[in-house]
C-alpha positions in Angstrom: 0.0 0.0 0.0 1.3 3.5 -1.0 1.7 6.1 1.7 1.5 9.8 1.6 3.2 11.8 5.1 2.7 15.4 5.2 6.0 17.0 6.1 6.3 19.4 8.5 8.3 22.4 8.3 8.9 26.3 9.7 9.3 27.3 6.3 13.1 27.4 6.5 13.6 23.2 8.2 11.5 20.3 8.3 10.6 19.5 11.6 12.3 16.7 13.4 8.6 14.8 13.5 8.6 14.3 9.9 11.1 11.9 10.1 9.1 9.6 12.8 6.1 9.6 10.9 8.1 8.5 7.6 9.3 5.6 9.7 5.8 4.6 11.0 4.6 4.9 7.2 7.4 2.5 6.2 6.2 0.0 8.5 3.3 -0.1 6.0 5.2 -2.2 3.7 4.6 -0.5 0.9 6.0 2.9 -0.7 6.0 6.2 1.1 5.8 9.5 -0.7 6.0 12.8 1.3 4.0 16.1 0.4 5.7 19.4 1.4 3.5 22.4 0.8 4.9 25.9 1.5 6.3 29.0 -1.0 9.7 29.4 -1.8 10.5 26.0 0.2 12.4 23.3 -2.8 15.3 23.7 0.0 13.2 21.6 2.2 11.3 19.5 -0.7 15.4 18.5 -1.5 15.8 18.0 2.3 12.9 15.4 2.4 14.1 14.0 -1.2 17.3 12.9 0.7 14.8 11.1 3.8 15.8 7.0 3.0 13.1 5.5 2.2 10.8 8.3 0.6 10.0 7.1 -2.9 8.6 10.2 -4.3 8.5 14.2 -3.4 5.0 16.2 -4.1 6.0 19.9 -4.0 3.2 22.3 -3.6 5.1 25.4 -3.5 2.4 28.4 -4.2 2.0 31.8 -2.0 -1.4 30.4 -0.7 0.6 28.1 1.4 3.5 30.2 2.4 2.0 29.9 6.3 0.4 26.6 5.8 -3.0 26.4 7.3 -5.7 23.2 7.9 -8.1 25.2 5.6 -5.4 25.7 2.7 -3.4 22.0 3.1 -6.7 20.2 3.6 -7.9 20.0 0.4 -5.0 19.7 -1.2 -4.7 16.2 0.7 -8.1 15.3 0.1 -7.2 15.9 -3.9 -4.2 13.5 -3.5 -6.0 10.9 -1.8 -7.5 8.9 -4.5 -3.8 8.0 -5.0 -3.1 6.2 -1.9 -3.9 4.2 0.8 -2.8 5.7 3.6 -2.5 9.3 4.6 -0.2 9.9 7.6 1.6 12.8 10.0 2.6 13.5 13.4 0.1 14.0 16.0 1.6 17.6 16.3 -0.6 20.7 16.6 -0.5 20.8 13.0 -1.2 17.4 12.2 -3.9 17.1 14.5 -5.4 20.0 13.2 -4.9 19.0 9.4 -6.3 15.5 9.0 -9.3 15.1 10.8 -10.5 17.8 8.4 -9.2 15.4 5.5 -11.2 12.3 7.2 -14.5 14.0 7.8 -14.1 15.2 4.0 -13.9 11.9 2.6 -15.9 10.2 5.2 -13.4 8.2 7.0 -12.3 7.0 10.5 -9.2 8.6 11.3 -6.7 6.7 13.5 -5.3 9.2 16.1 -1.8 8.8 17.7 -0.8 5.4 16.8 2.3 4.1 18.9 2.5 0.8 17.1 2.2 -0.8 13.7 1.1 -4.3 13.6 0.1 -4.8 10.0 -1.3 -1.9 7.1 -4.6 -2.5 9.0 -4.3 -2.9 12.4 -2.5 0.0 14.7 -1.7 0.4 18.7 -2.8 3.4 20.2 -3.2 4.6 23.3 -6.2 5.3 25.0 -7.6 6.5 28.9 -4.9 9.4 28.8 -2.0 6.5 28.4 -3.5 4.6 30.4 -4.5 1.5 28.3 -3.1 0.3 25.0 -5.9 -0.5 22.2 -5.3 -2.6 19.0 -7.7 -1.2 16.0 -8.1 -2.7 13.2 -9.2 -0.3 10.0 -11.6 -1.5 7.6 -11.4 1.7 5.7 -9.9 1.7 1.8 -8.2 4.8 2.6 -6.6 5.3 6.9 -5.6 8.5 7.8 -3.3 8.4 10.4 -1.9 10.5 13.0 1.8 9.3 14.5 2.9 9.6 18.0 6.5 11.1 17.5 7.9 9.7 20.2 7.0 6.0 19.4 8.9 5.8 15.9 12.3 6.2 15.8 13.5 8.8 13.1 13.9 7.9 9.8 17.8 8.7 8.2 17.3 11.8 7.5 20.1 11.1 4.6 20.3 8.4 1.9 17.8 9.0 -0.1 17.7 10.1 -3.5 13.8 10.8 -4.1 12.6 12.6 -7.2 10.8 15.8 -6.8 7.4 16.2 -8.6 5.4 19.7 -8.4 1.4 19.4 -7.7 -1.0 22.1 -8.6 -2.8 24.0 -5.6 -6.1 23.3 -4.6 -8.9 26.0 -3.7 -9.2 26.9 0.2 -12.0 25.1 2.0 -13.1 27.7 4.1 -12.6 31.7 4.1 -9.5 31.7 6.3 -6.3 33.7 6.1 -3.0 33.8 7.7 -3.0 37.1 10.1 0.0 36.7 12.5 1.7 34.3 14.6 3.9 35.3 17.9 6.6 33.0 18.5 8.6 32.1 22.0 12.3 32.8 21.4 14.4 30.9 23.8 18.2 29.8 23.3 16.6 26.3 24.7 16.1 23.5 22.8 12.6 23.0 21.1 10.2 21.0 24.1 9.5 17.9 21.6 13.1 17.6 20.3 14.9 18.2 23.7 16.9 15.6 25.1 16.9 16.8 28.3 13.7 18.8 30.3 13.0 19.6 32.9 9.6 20.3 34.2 7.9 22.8 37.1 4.5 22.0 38.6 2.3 23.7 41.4 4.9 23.2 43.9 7.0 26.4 42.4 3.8 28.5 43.9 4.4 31.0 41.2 6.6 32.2 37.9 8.9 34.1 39.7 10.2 31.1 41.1 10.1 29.1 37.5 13.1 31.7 37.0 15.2 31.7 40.3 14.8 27.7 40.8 14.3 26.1 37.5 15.8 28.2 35.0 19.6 28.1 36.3 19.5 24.1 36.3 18.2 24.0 32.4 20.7 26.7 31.6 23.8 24.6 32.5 21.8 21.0 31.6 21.1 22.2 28.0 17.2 21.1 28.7 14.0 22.5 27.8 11.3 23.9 30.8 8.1 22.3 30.8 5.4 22.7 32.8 2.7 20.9 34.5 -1.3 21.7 33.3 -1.6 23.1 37.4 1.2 25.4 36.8 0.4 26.6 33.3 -3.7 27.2 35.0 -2.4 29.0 38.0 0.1 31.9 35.1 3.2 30.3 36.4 4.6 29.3 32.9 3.8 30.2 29.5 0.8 27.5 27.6 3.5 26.2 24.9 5.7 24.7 27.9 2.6 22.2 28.9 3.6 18.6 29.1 0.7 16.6 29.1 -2.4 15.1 27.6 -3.6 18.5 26.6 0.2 19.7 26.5 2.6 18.7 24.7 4.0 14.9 24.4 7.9 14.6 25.2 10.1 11.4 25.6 13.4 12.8 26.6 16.5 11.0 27.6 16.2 12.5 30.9 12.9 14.5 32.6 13.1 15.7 35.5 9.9 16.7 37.1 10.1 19.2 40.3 7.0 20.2 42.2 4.9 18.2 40.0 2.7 15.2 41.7 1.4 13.2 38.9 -1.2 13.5 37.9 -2.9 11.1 34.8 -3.0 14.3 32.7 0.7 14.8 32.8 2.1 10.9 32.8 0.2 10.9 29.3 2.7 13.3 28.0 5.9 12.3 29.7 6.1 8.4 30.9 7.6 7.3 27.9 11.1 9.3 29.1 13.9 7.3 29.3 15.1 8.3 32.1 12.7 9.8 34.8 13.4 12.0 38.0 11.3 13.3 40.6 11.8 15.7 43.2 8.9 16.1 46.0 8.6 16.4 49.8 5.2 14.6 49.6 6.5 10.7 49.3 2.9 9.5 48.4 2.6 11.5 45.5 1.9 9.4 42.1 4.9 10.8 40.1 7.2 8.3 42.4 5.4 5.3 41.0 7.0 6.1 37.2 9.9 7.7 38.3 13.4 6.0 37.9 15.0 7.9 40.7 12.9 10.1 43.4 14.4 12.4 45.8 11.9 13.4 48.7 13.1 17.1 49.1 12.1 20.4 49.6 13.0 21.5 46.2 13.8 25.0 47.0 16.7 23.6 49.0 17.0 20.4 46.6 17.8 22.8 43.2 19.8 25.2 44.4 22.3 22.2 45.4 21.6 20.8 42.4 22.8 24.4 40.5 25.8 24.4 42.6 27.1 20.8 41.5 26.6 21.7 37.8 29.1 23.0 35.5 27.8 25.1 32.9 26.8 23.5 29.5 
């Protein structure tokens, strides 16, 4: 079965999520094509031409999609369909907001956040907020498919020598148009991408804190802050640091969650860490049950300690 991943990109990069949901679609067993659509971007089409594994390169490069948006990428999906048998991308903000417009279009079940692929029809994903693992099996001619990131490791991102076909635009579905966007500069690592992050929760009591406690320790680890849903409610920390179910999803080498007690929202977005480390002074709080290593500390005695033993990154 043929398989069609839409890339992800900034307009400059493709996103480091492209290149898990190219490996999920090669566990399809058939060929994988990848559709980049942007304006001015063959830098990235040649960038996904050189993914091993991609067969085929659909450039869409046109002004209307120069800040791609669900109601402009949509439909050109839905025109591609007819040529494949499965439409896949990561379970990102973007993806997420893409294909469930593609599915309802062409009246389809999509299958959300797959973690696993156990044959072109049947797919793990996780359901409950993590909490249970459900085997579907797709009866549909056509899945669309979301991929959990962070269950798929990358695809070579080099290798490949794909040929790169243009593909006329298709109309907007809706009367929508790009206005702004207002992006968070940080010399930090992306959240998704970080190897390292560390998280904050209630316990900080507020954002001042986020700076004095948490922000010297990621400084010198390299890591990205996160933040619990409770400390992105109470205005501790800015919404695109959530980590969580509604958050963001992260499977870093090493997350260290401080202040945070565990709650099943935020598990769902971190448990799949390799490494995990708590720091509370409550000992029956949940987040010990999935941590690797706890420490039961006051952490604003526990990270200034930890600051101290650091060297700078």
């Amino acid at each position: 079965m043929t398989a069609l991943v839409l890339a992800e990109h900034d307009g400059h990069v493709l996103k480091p999520a492209t290149l898990n949901a190219v490996a999920a679609a090669l566990l399809l067993g058939g060929p994988v094509d990848l559709l980049v659509a942007g304006h001015e971007v063959r830098a990235i089409a040649e960038a996904g031409a050189a993914i091993a594994g991609v067969e085929k390169v659909l450039l869409a490069d046109d002004p209307l999609y120069a800040h791609p948006l669900a109601e402009t990428v949509a439909p050109l999906l839905t025109g591609l369909a007819g040529n494949y048998a499965a439409i896949l991308a990561a379970a990102t903000t973007f993806g997420k907001n893409v294909l469930p417009r593609v599915a309802a279009t062409l009246d389809v079940q999509q299958i959300s956040e797959i973690v696993a692929v156990n044959a072109p029809d049947t797919f793990v994903r996780p359901i409950y907020a993590g909490n249970a693992l459900a085997t579907v099996r797709s009866k549909d001619a056509l899945k669309i498919i979301t991929v959990r990131a962070t269950a798929f490791a990358a695809a070579a991102a080099s290798g490949g020598t794909a040929p790169i076909t243009e593909v006329a635009t298709a109309p907007a579905a809706a009367d929508a148009k790009f206005v702004r966007e207002e992006l968070a500069v940080s010399e930090r690592p992306e959240l998704t991408a970080a190897r390292i992050v560390i998280s904050g929760g209630r316990g900080l009591q507020n954002a001042e804190n986020f700076a004095t406690f948490i922000e010297p320790v990621a400084q010198k680890l390299g890591a990205a802050m996160g933040a619990s849903r409770a400390a992105v409610d109470a205005g501790y920390a800015p919404n695109d640091w959530q980590v969580g179910q509604t958050g963001k999803i992260v499977a870093p080498d090493l997350y260290i969650a401080v202040g945070i007690s565990g709650a099943i929202q935020h598990l769902a977005g971190m448990k799949d860490s390799k490494v995990i480390v708590a720091i509370n002074k409550d000992a029956e709080v949940p987040i010990f049950q999935v941590a690797d290593y706890g420490l039961i500390a006051d952490l604003f005695e526990a990270l200034p300690e930890l600051d101290a033993a650091l060297k700078p990154s």
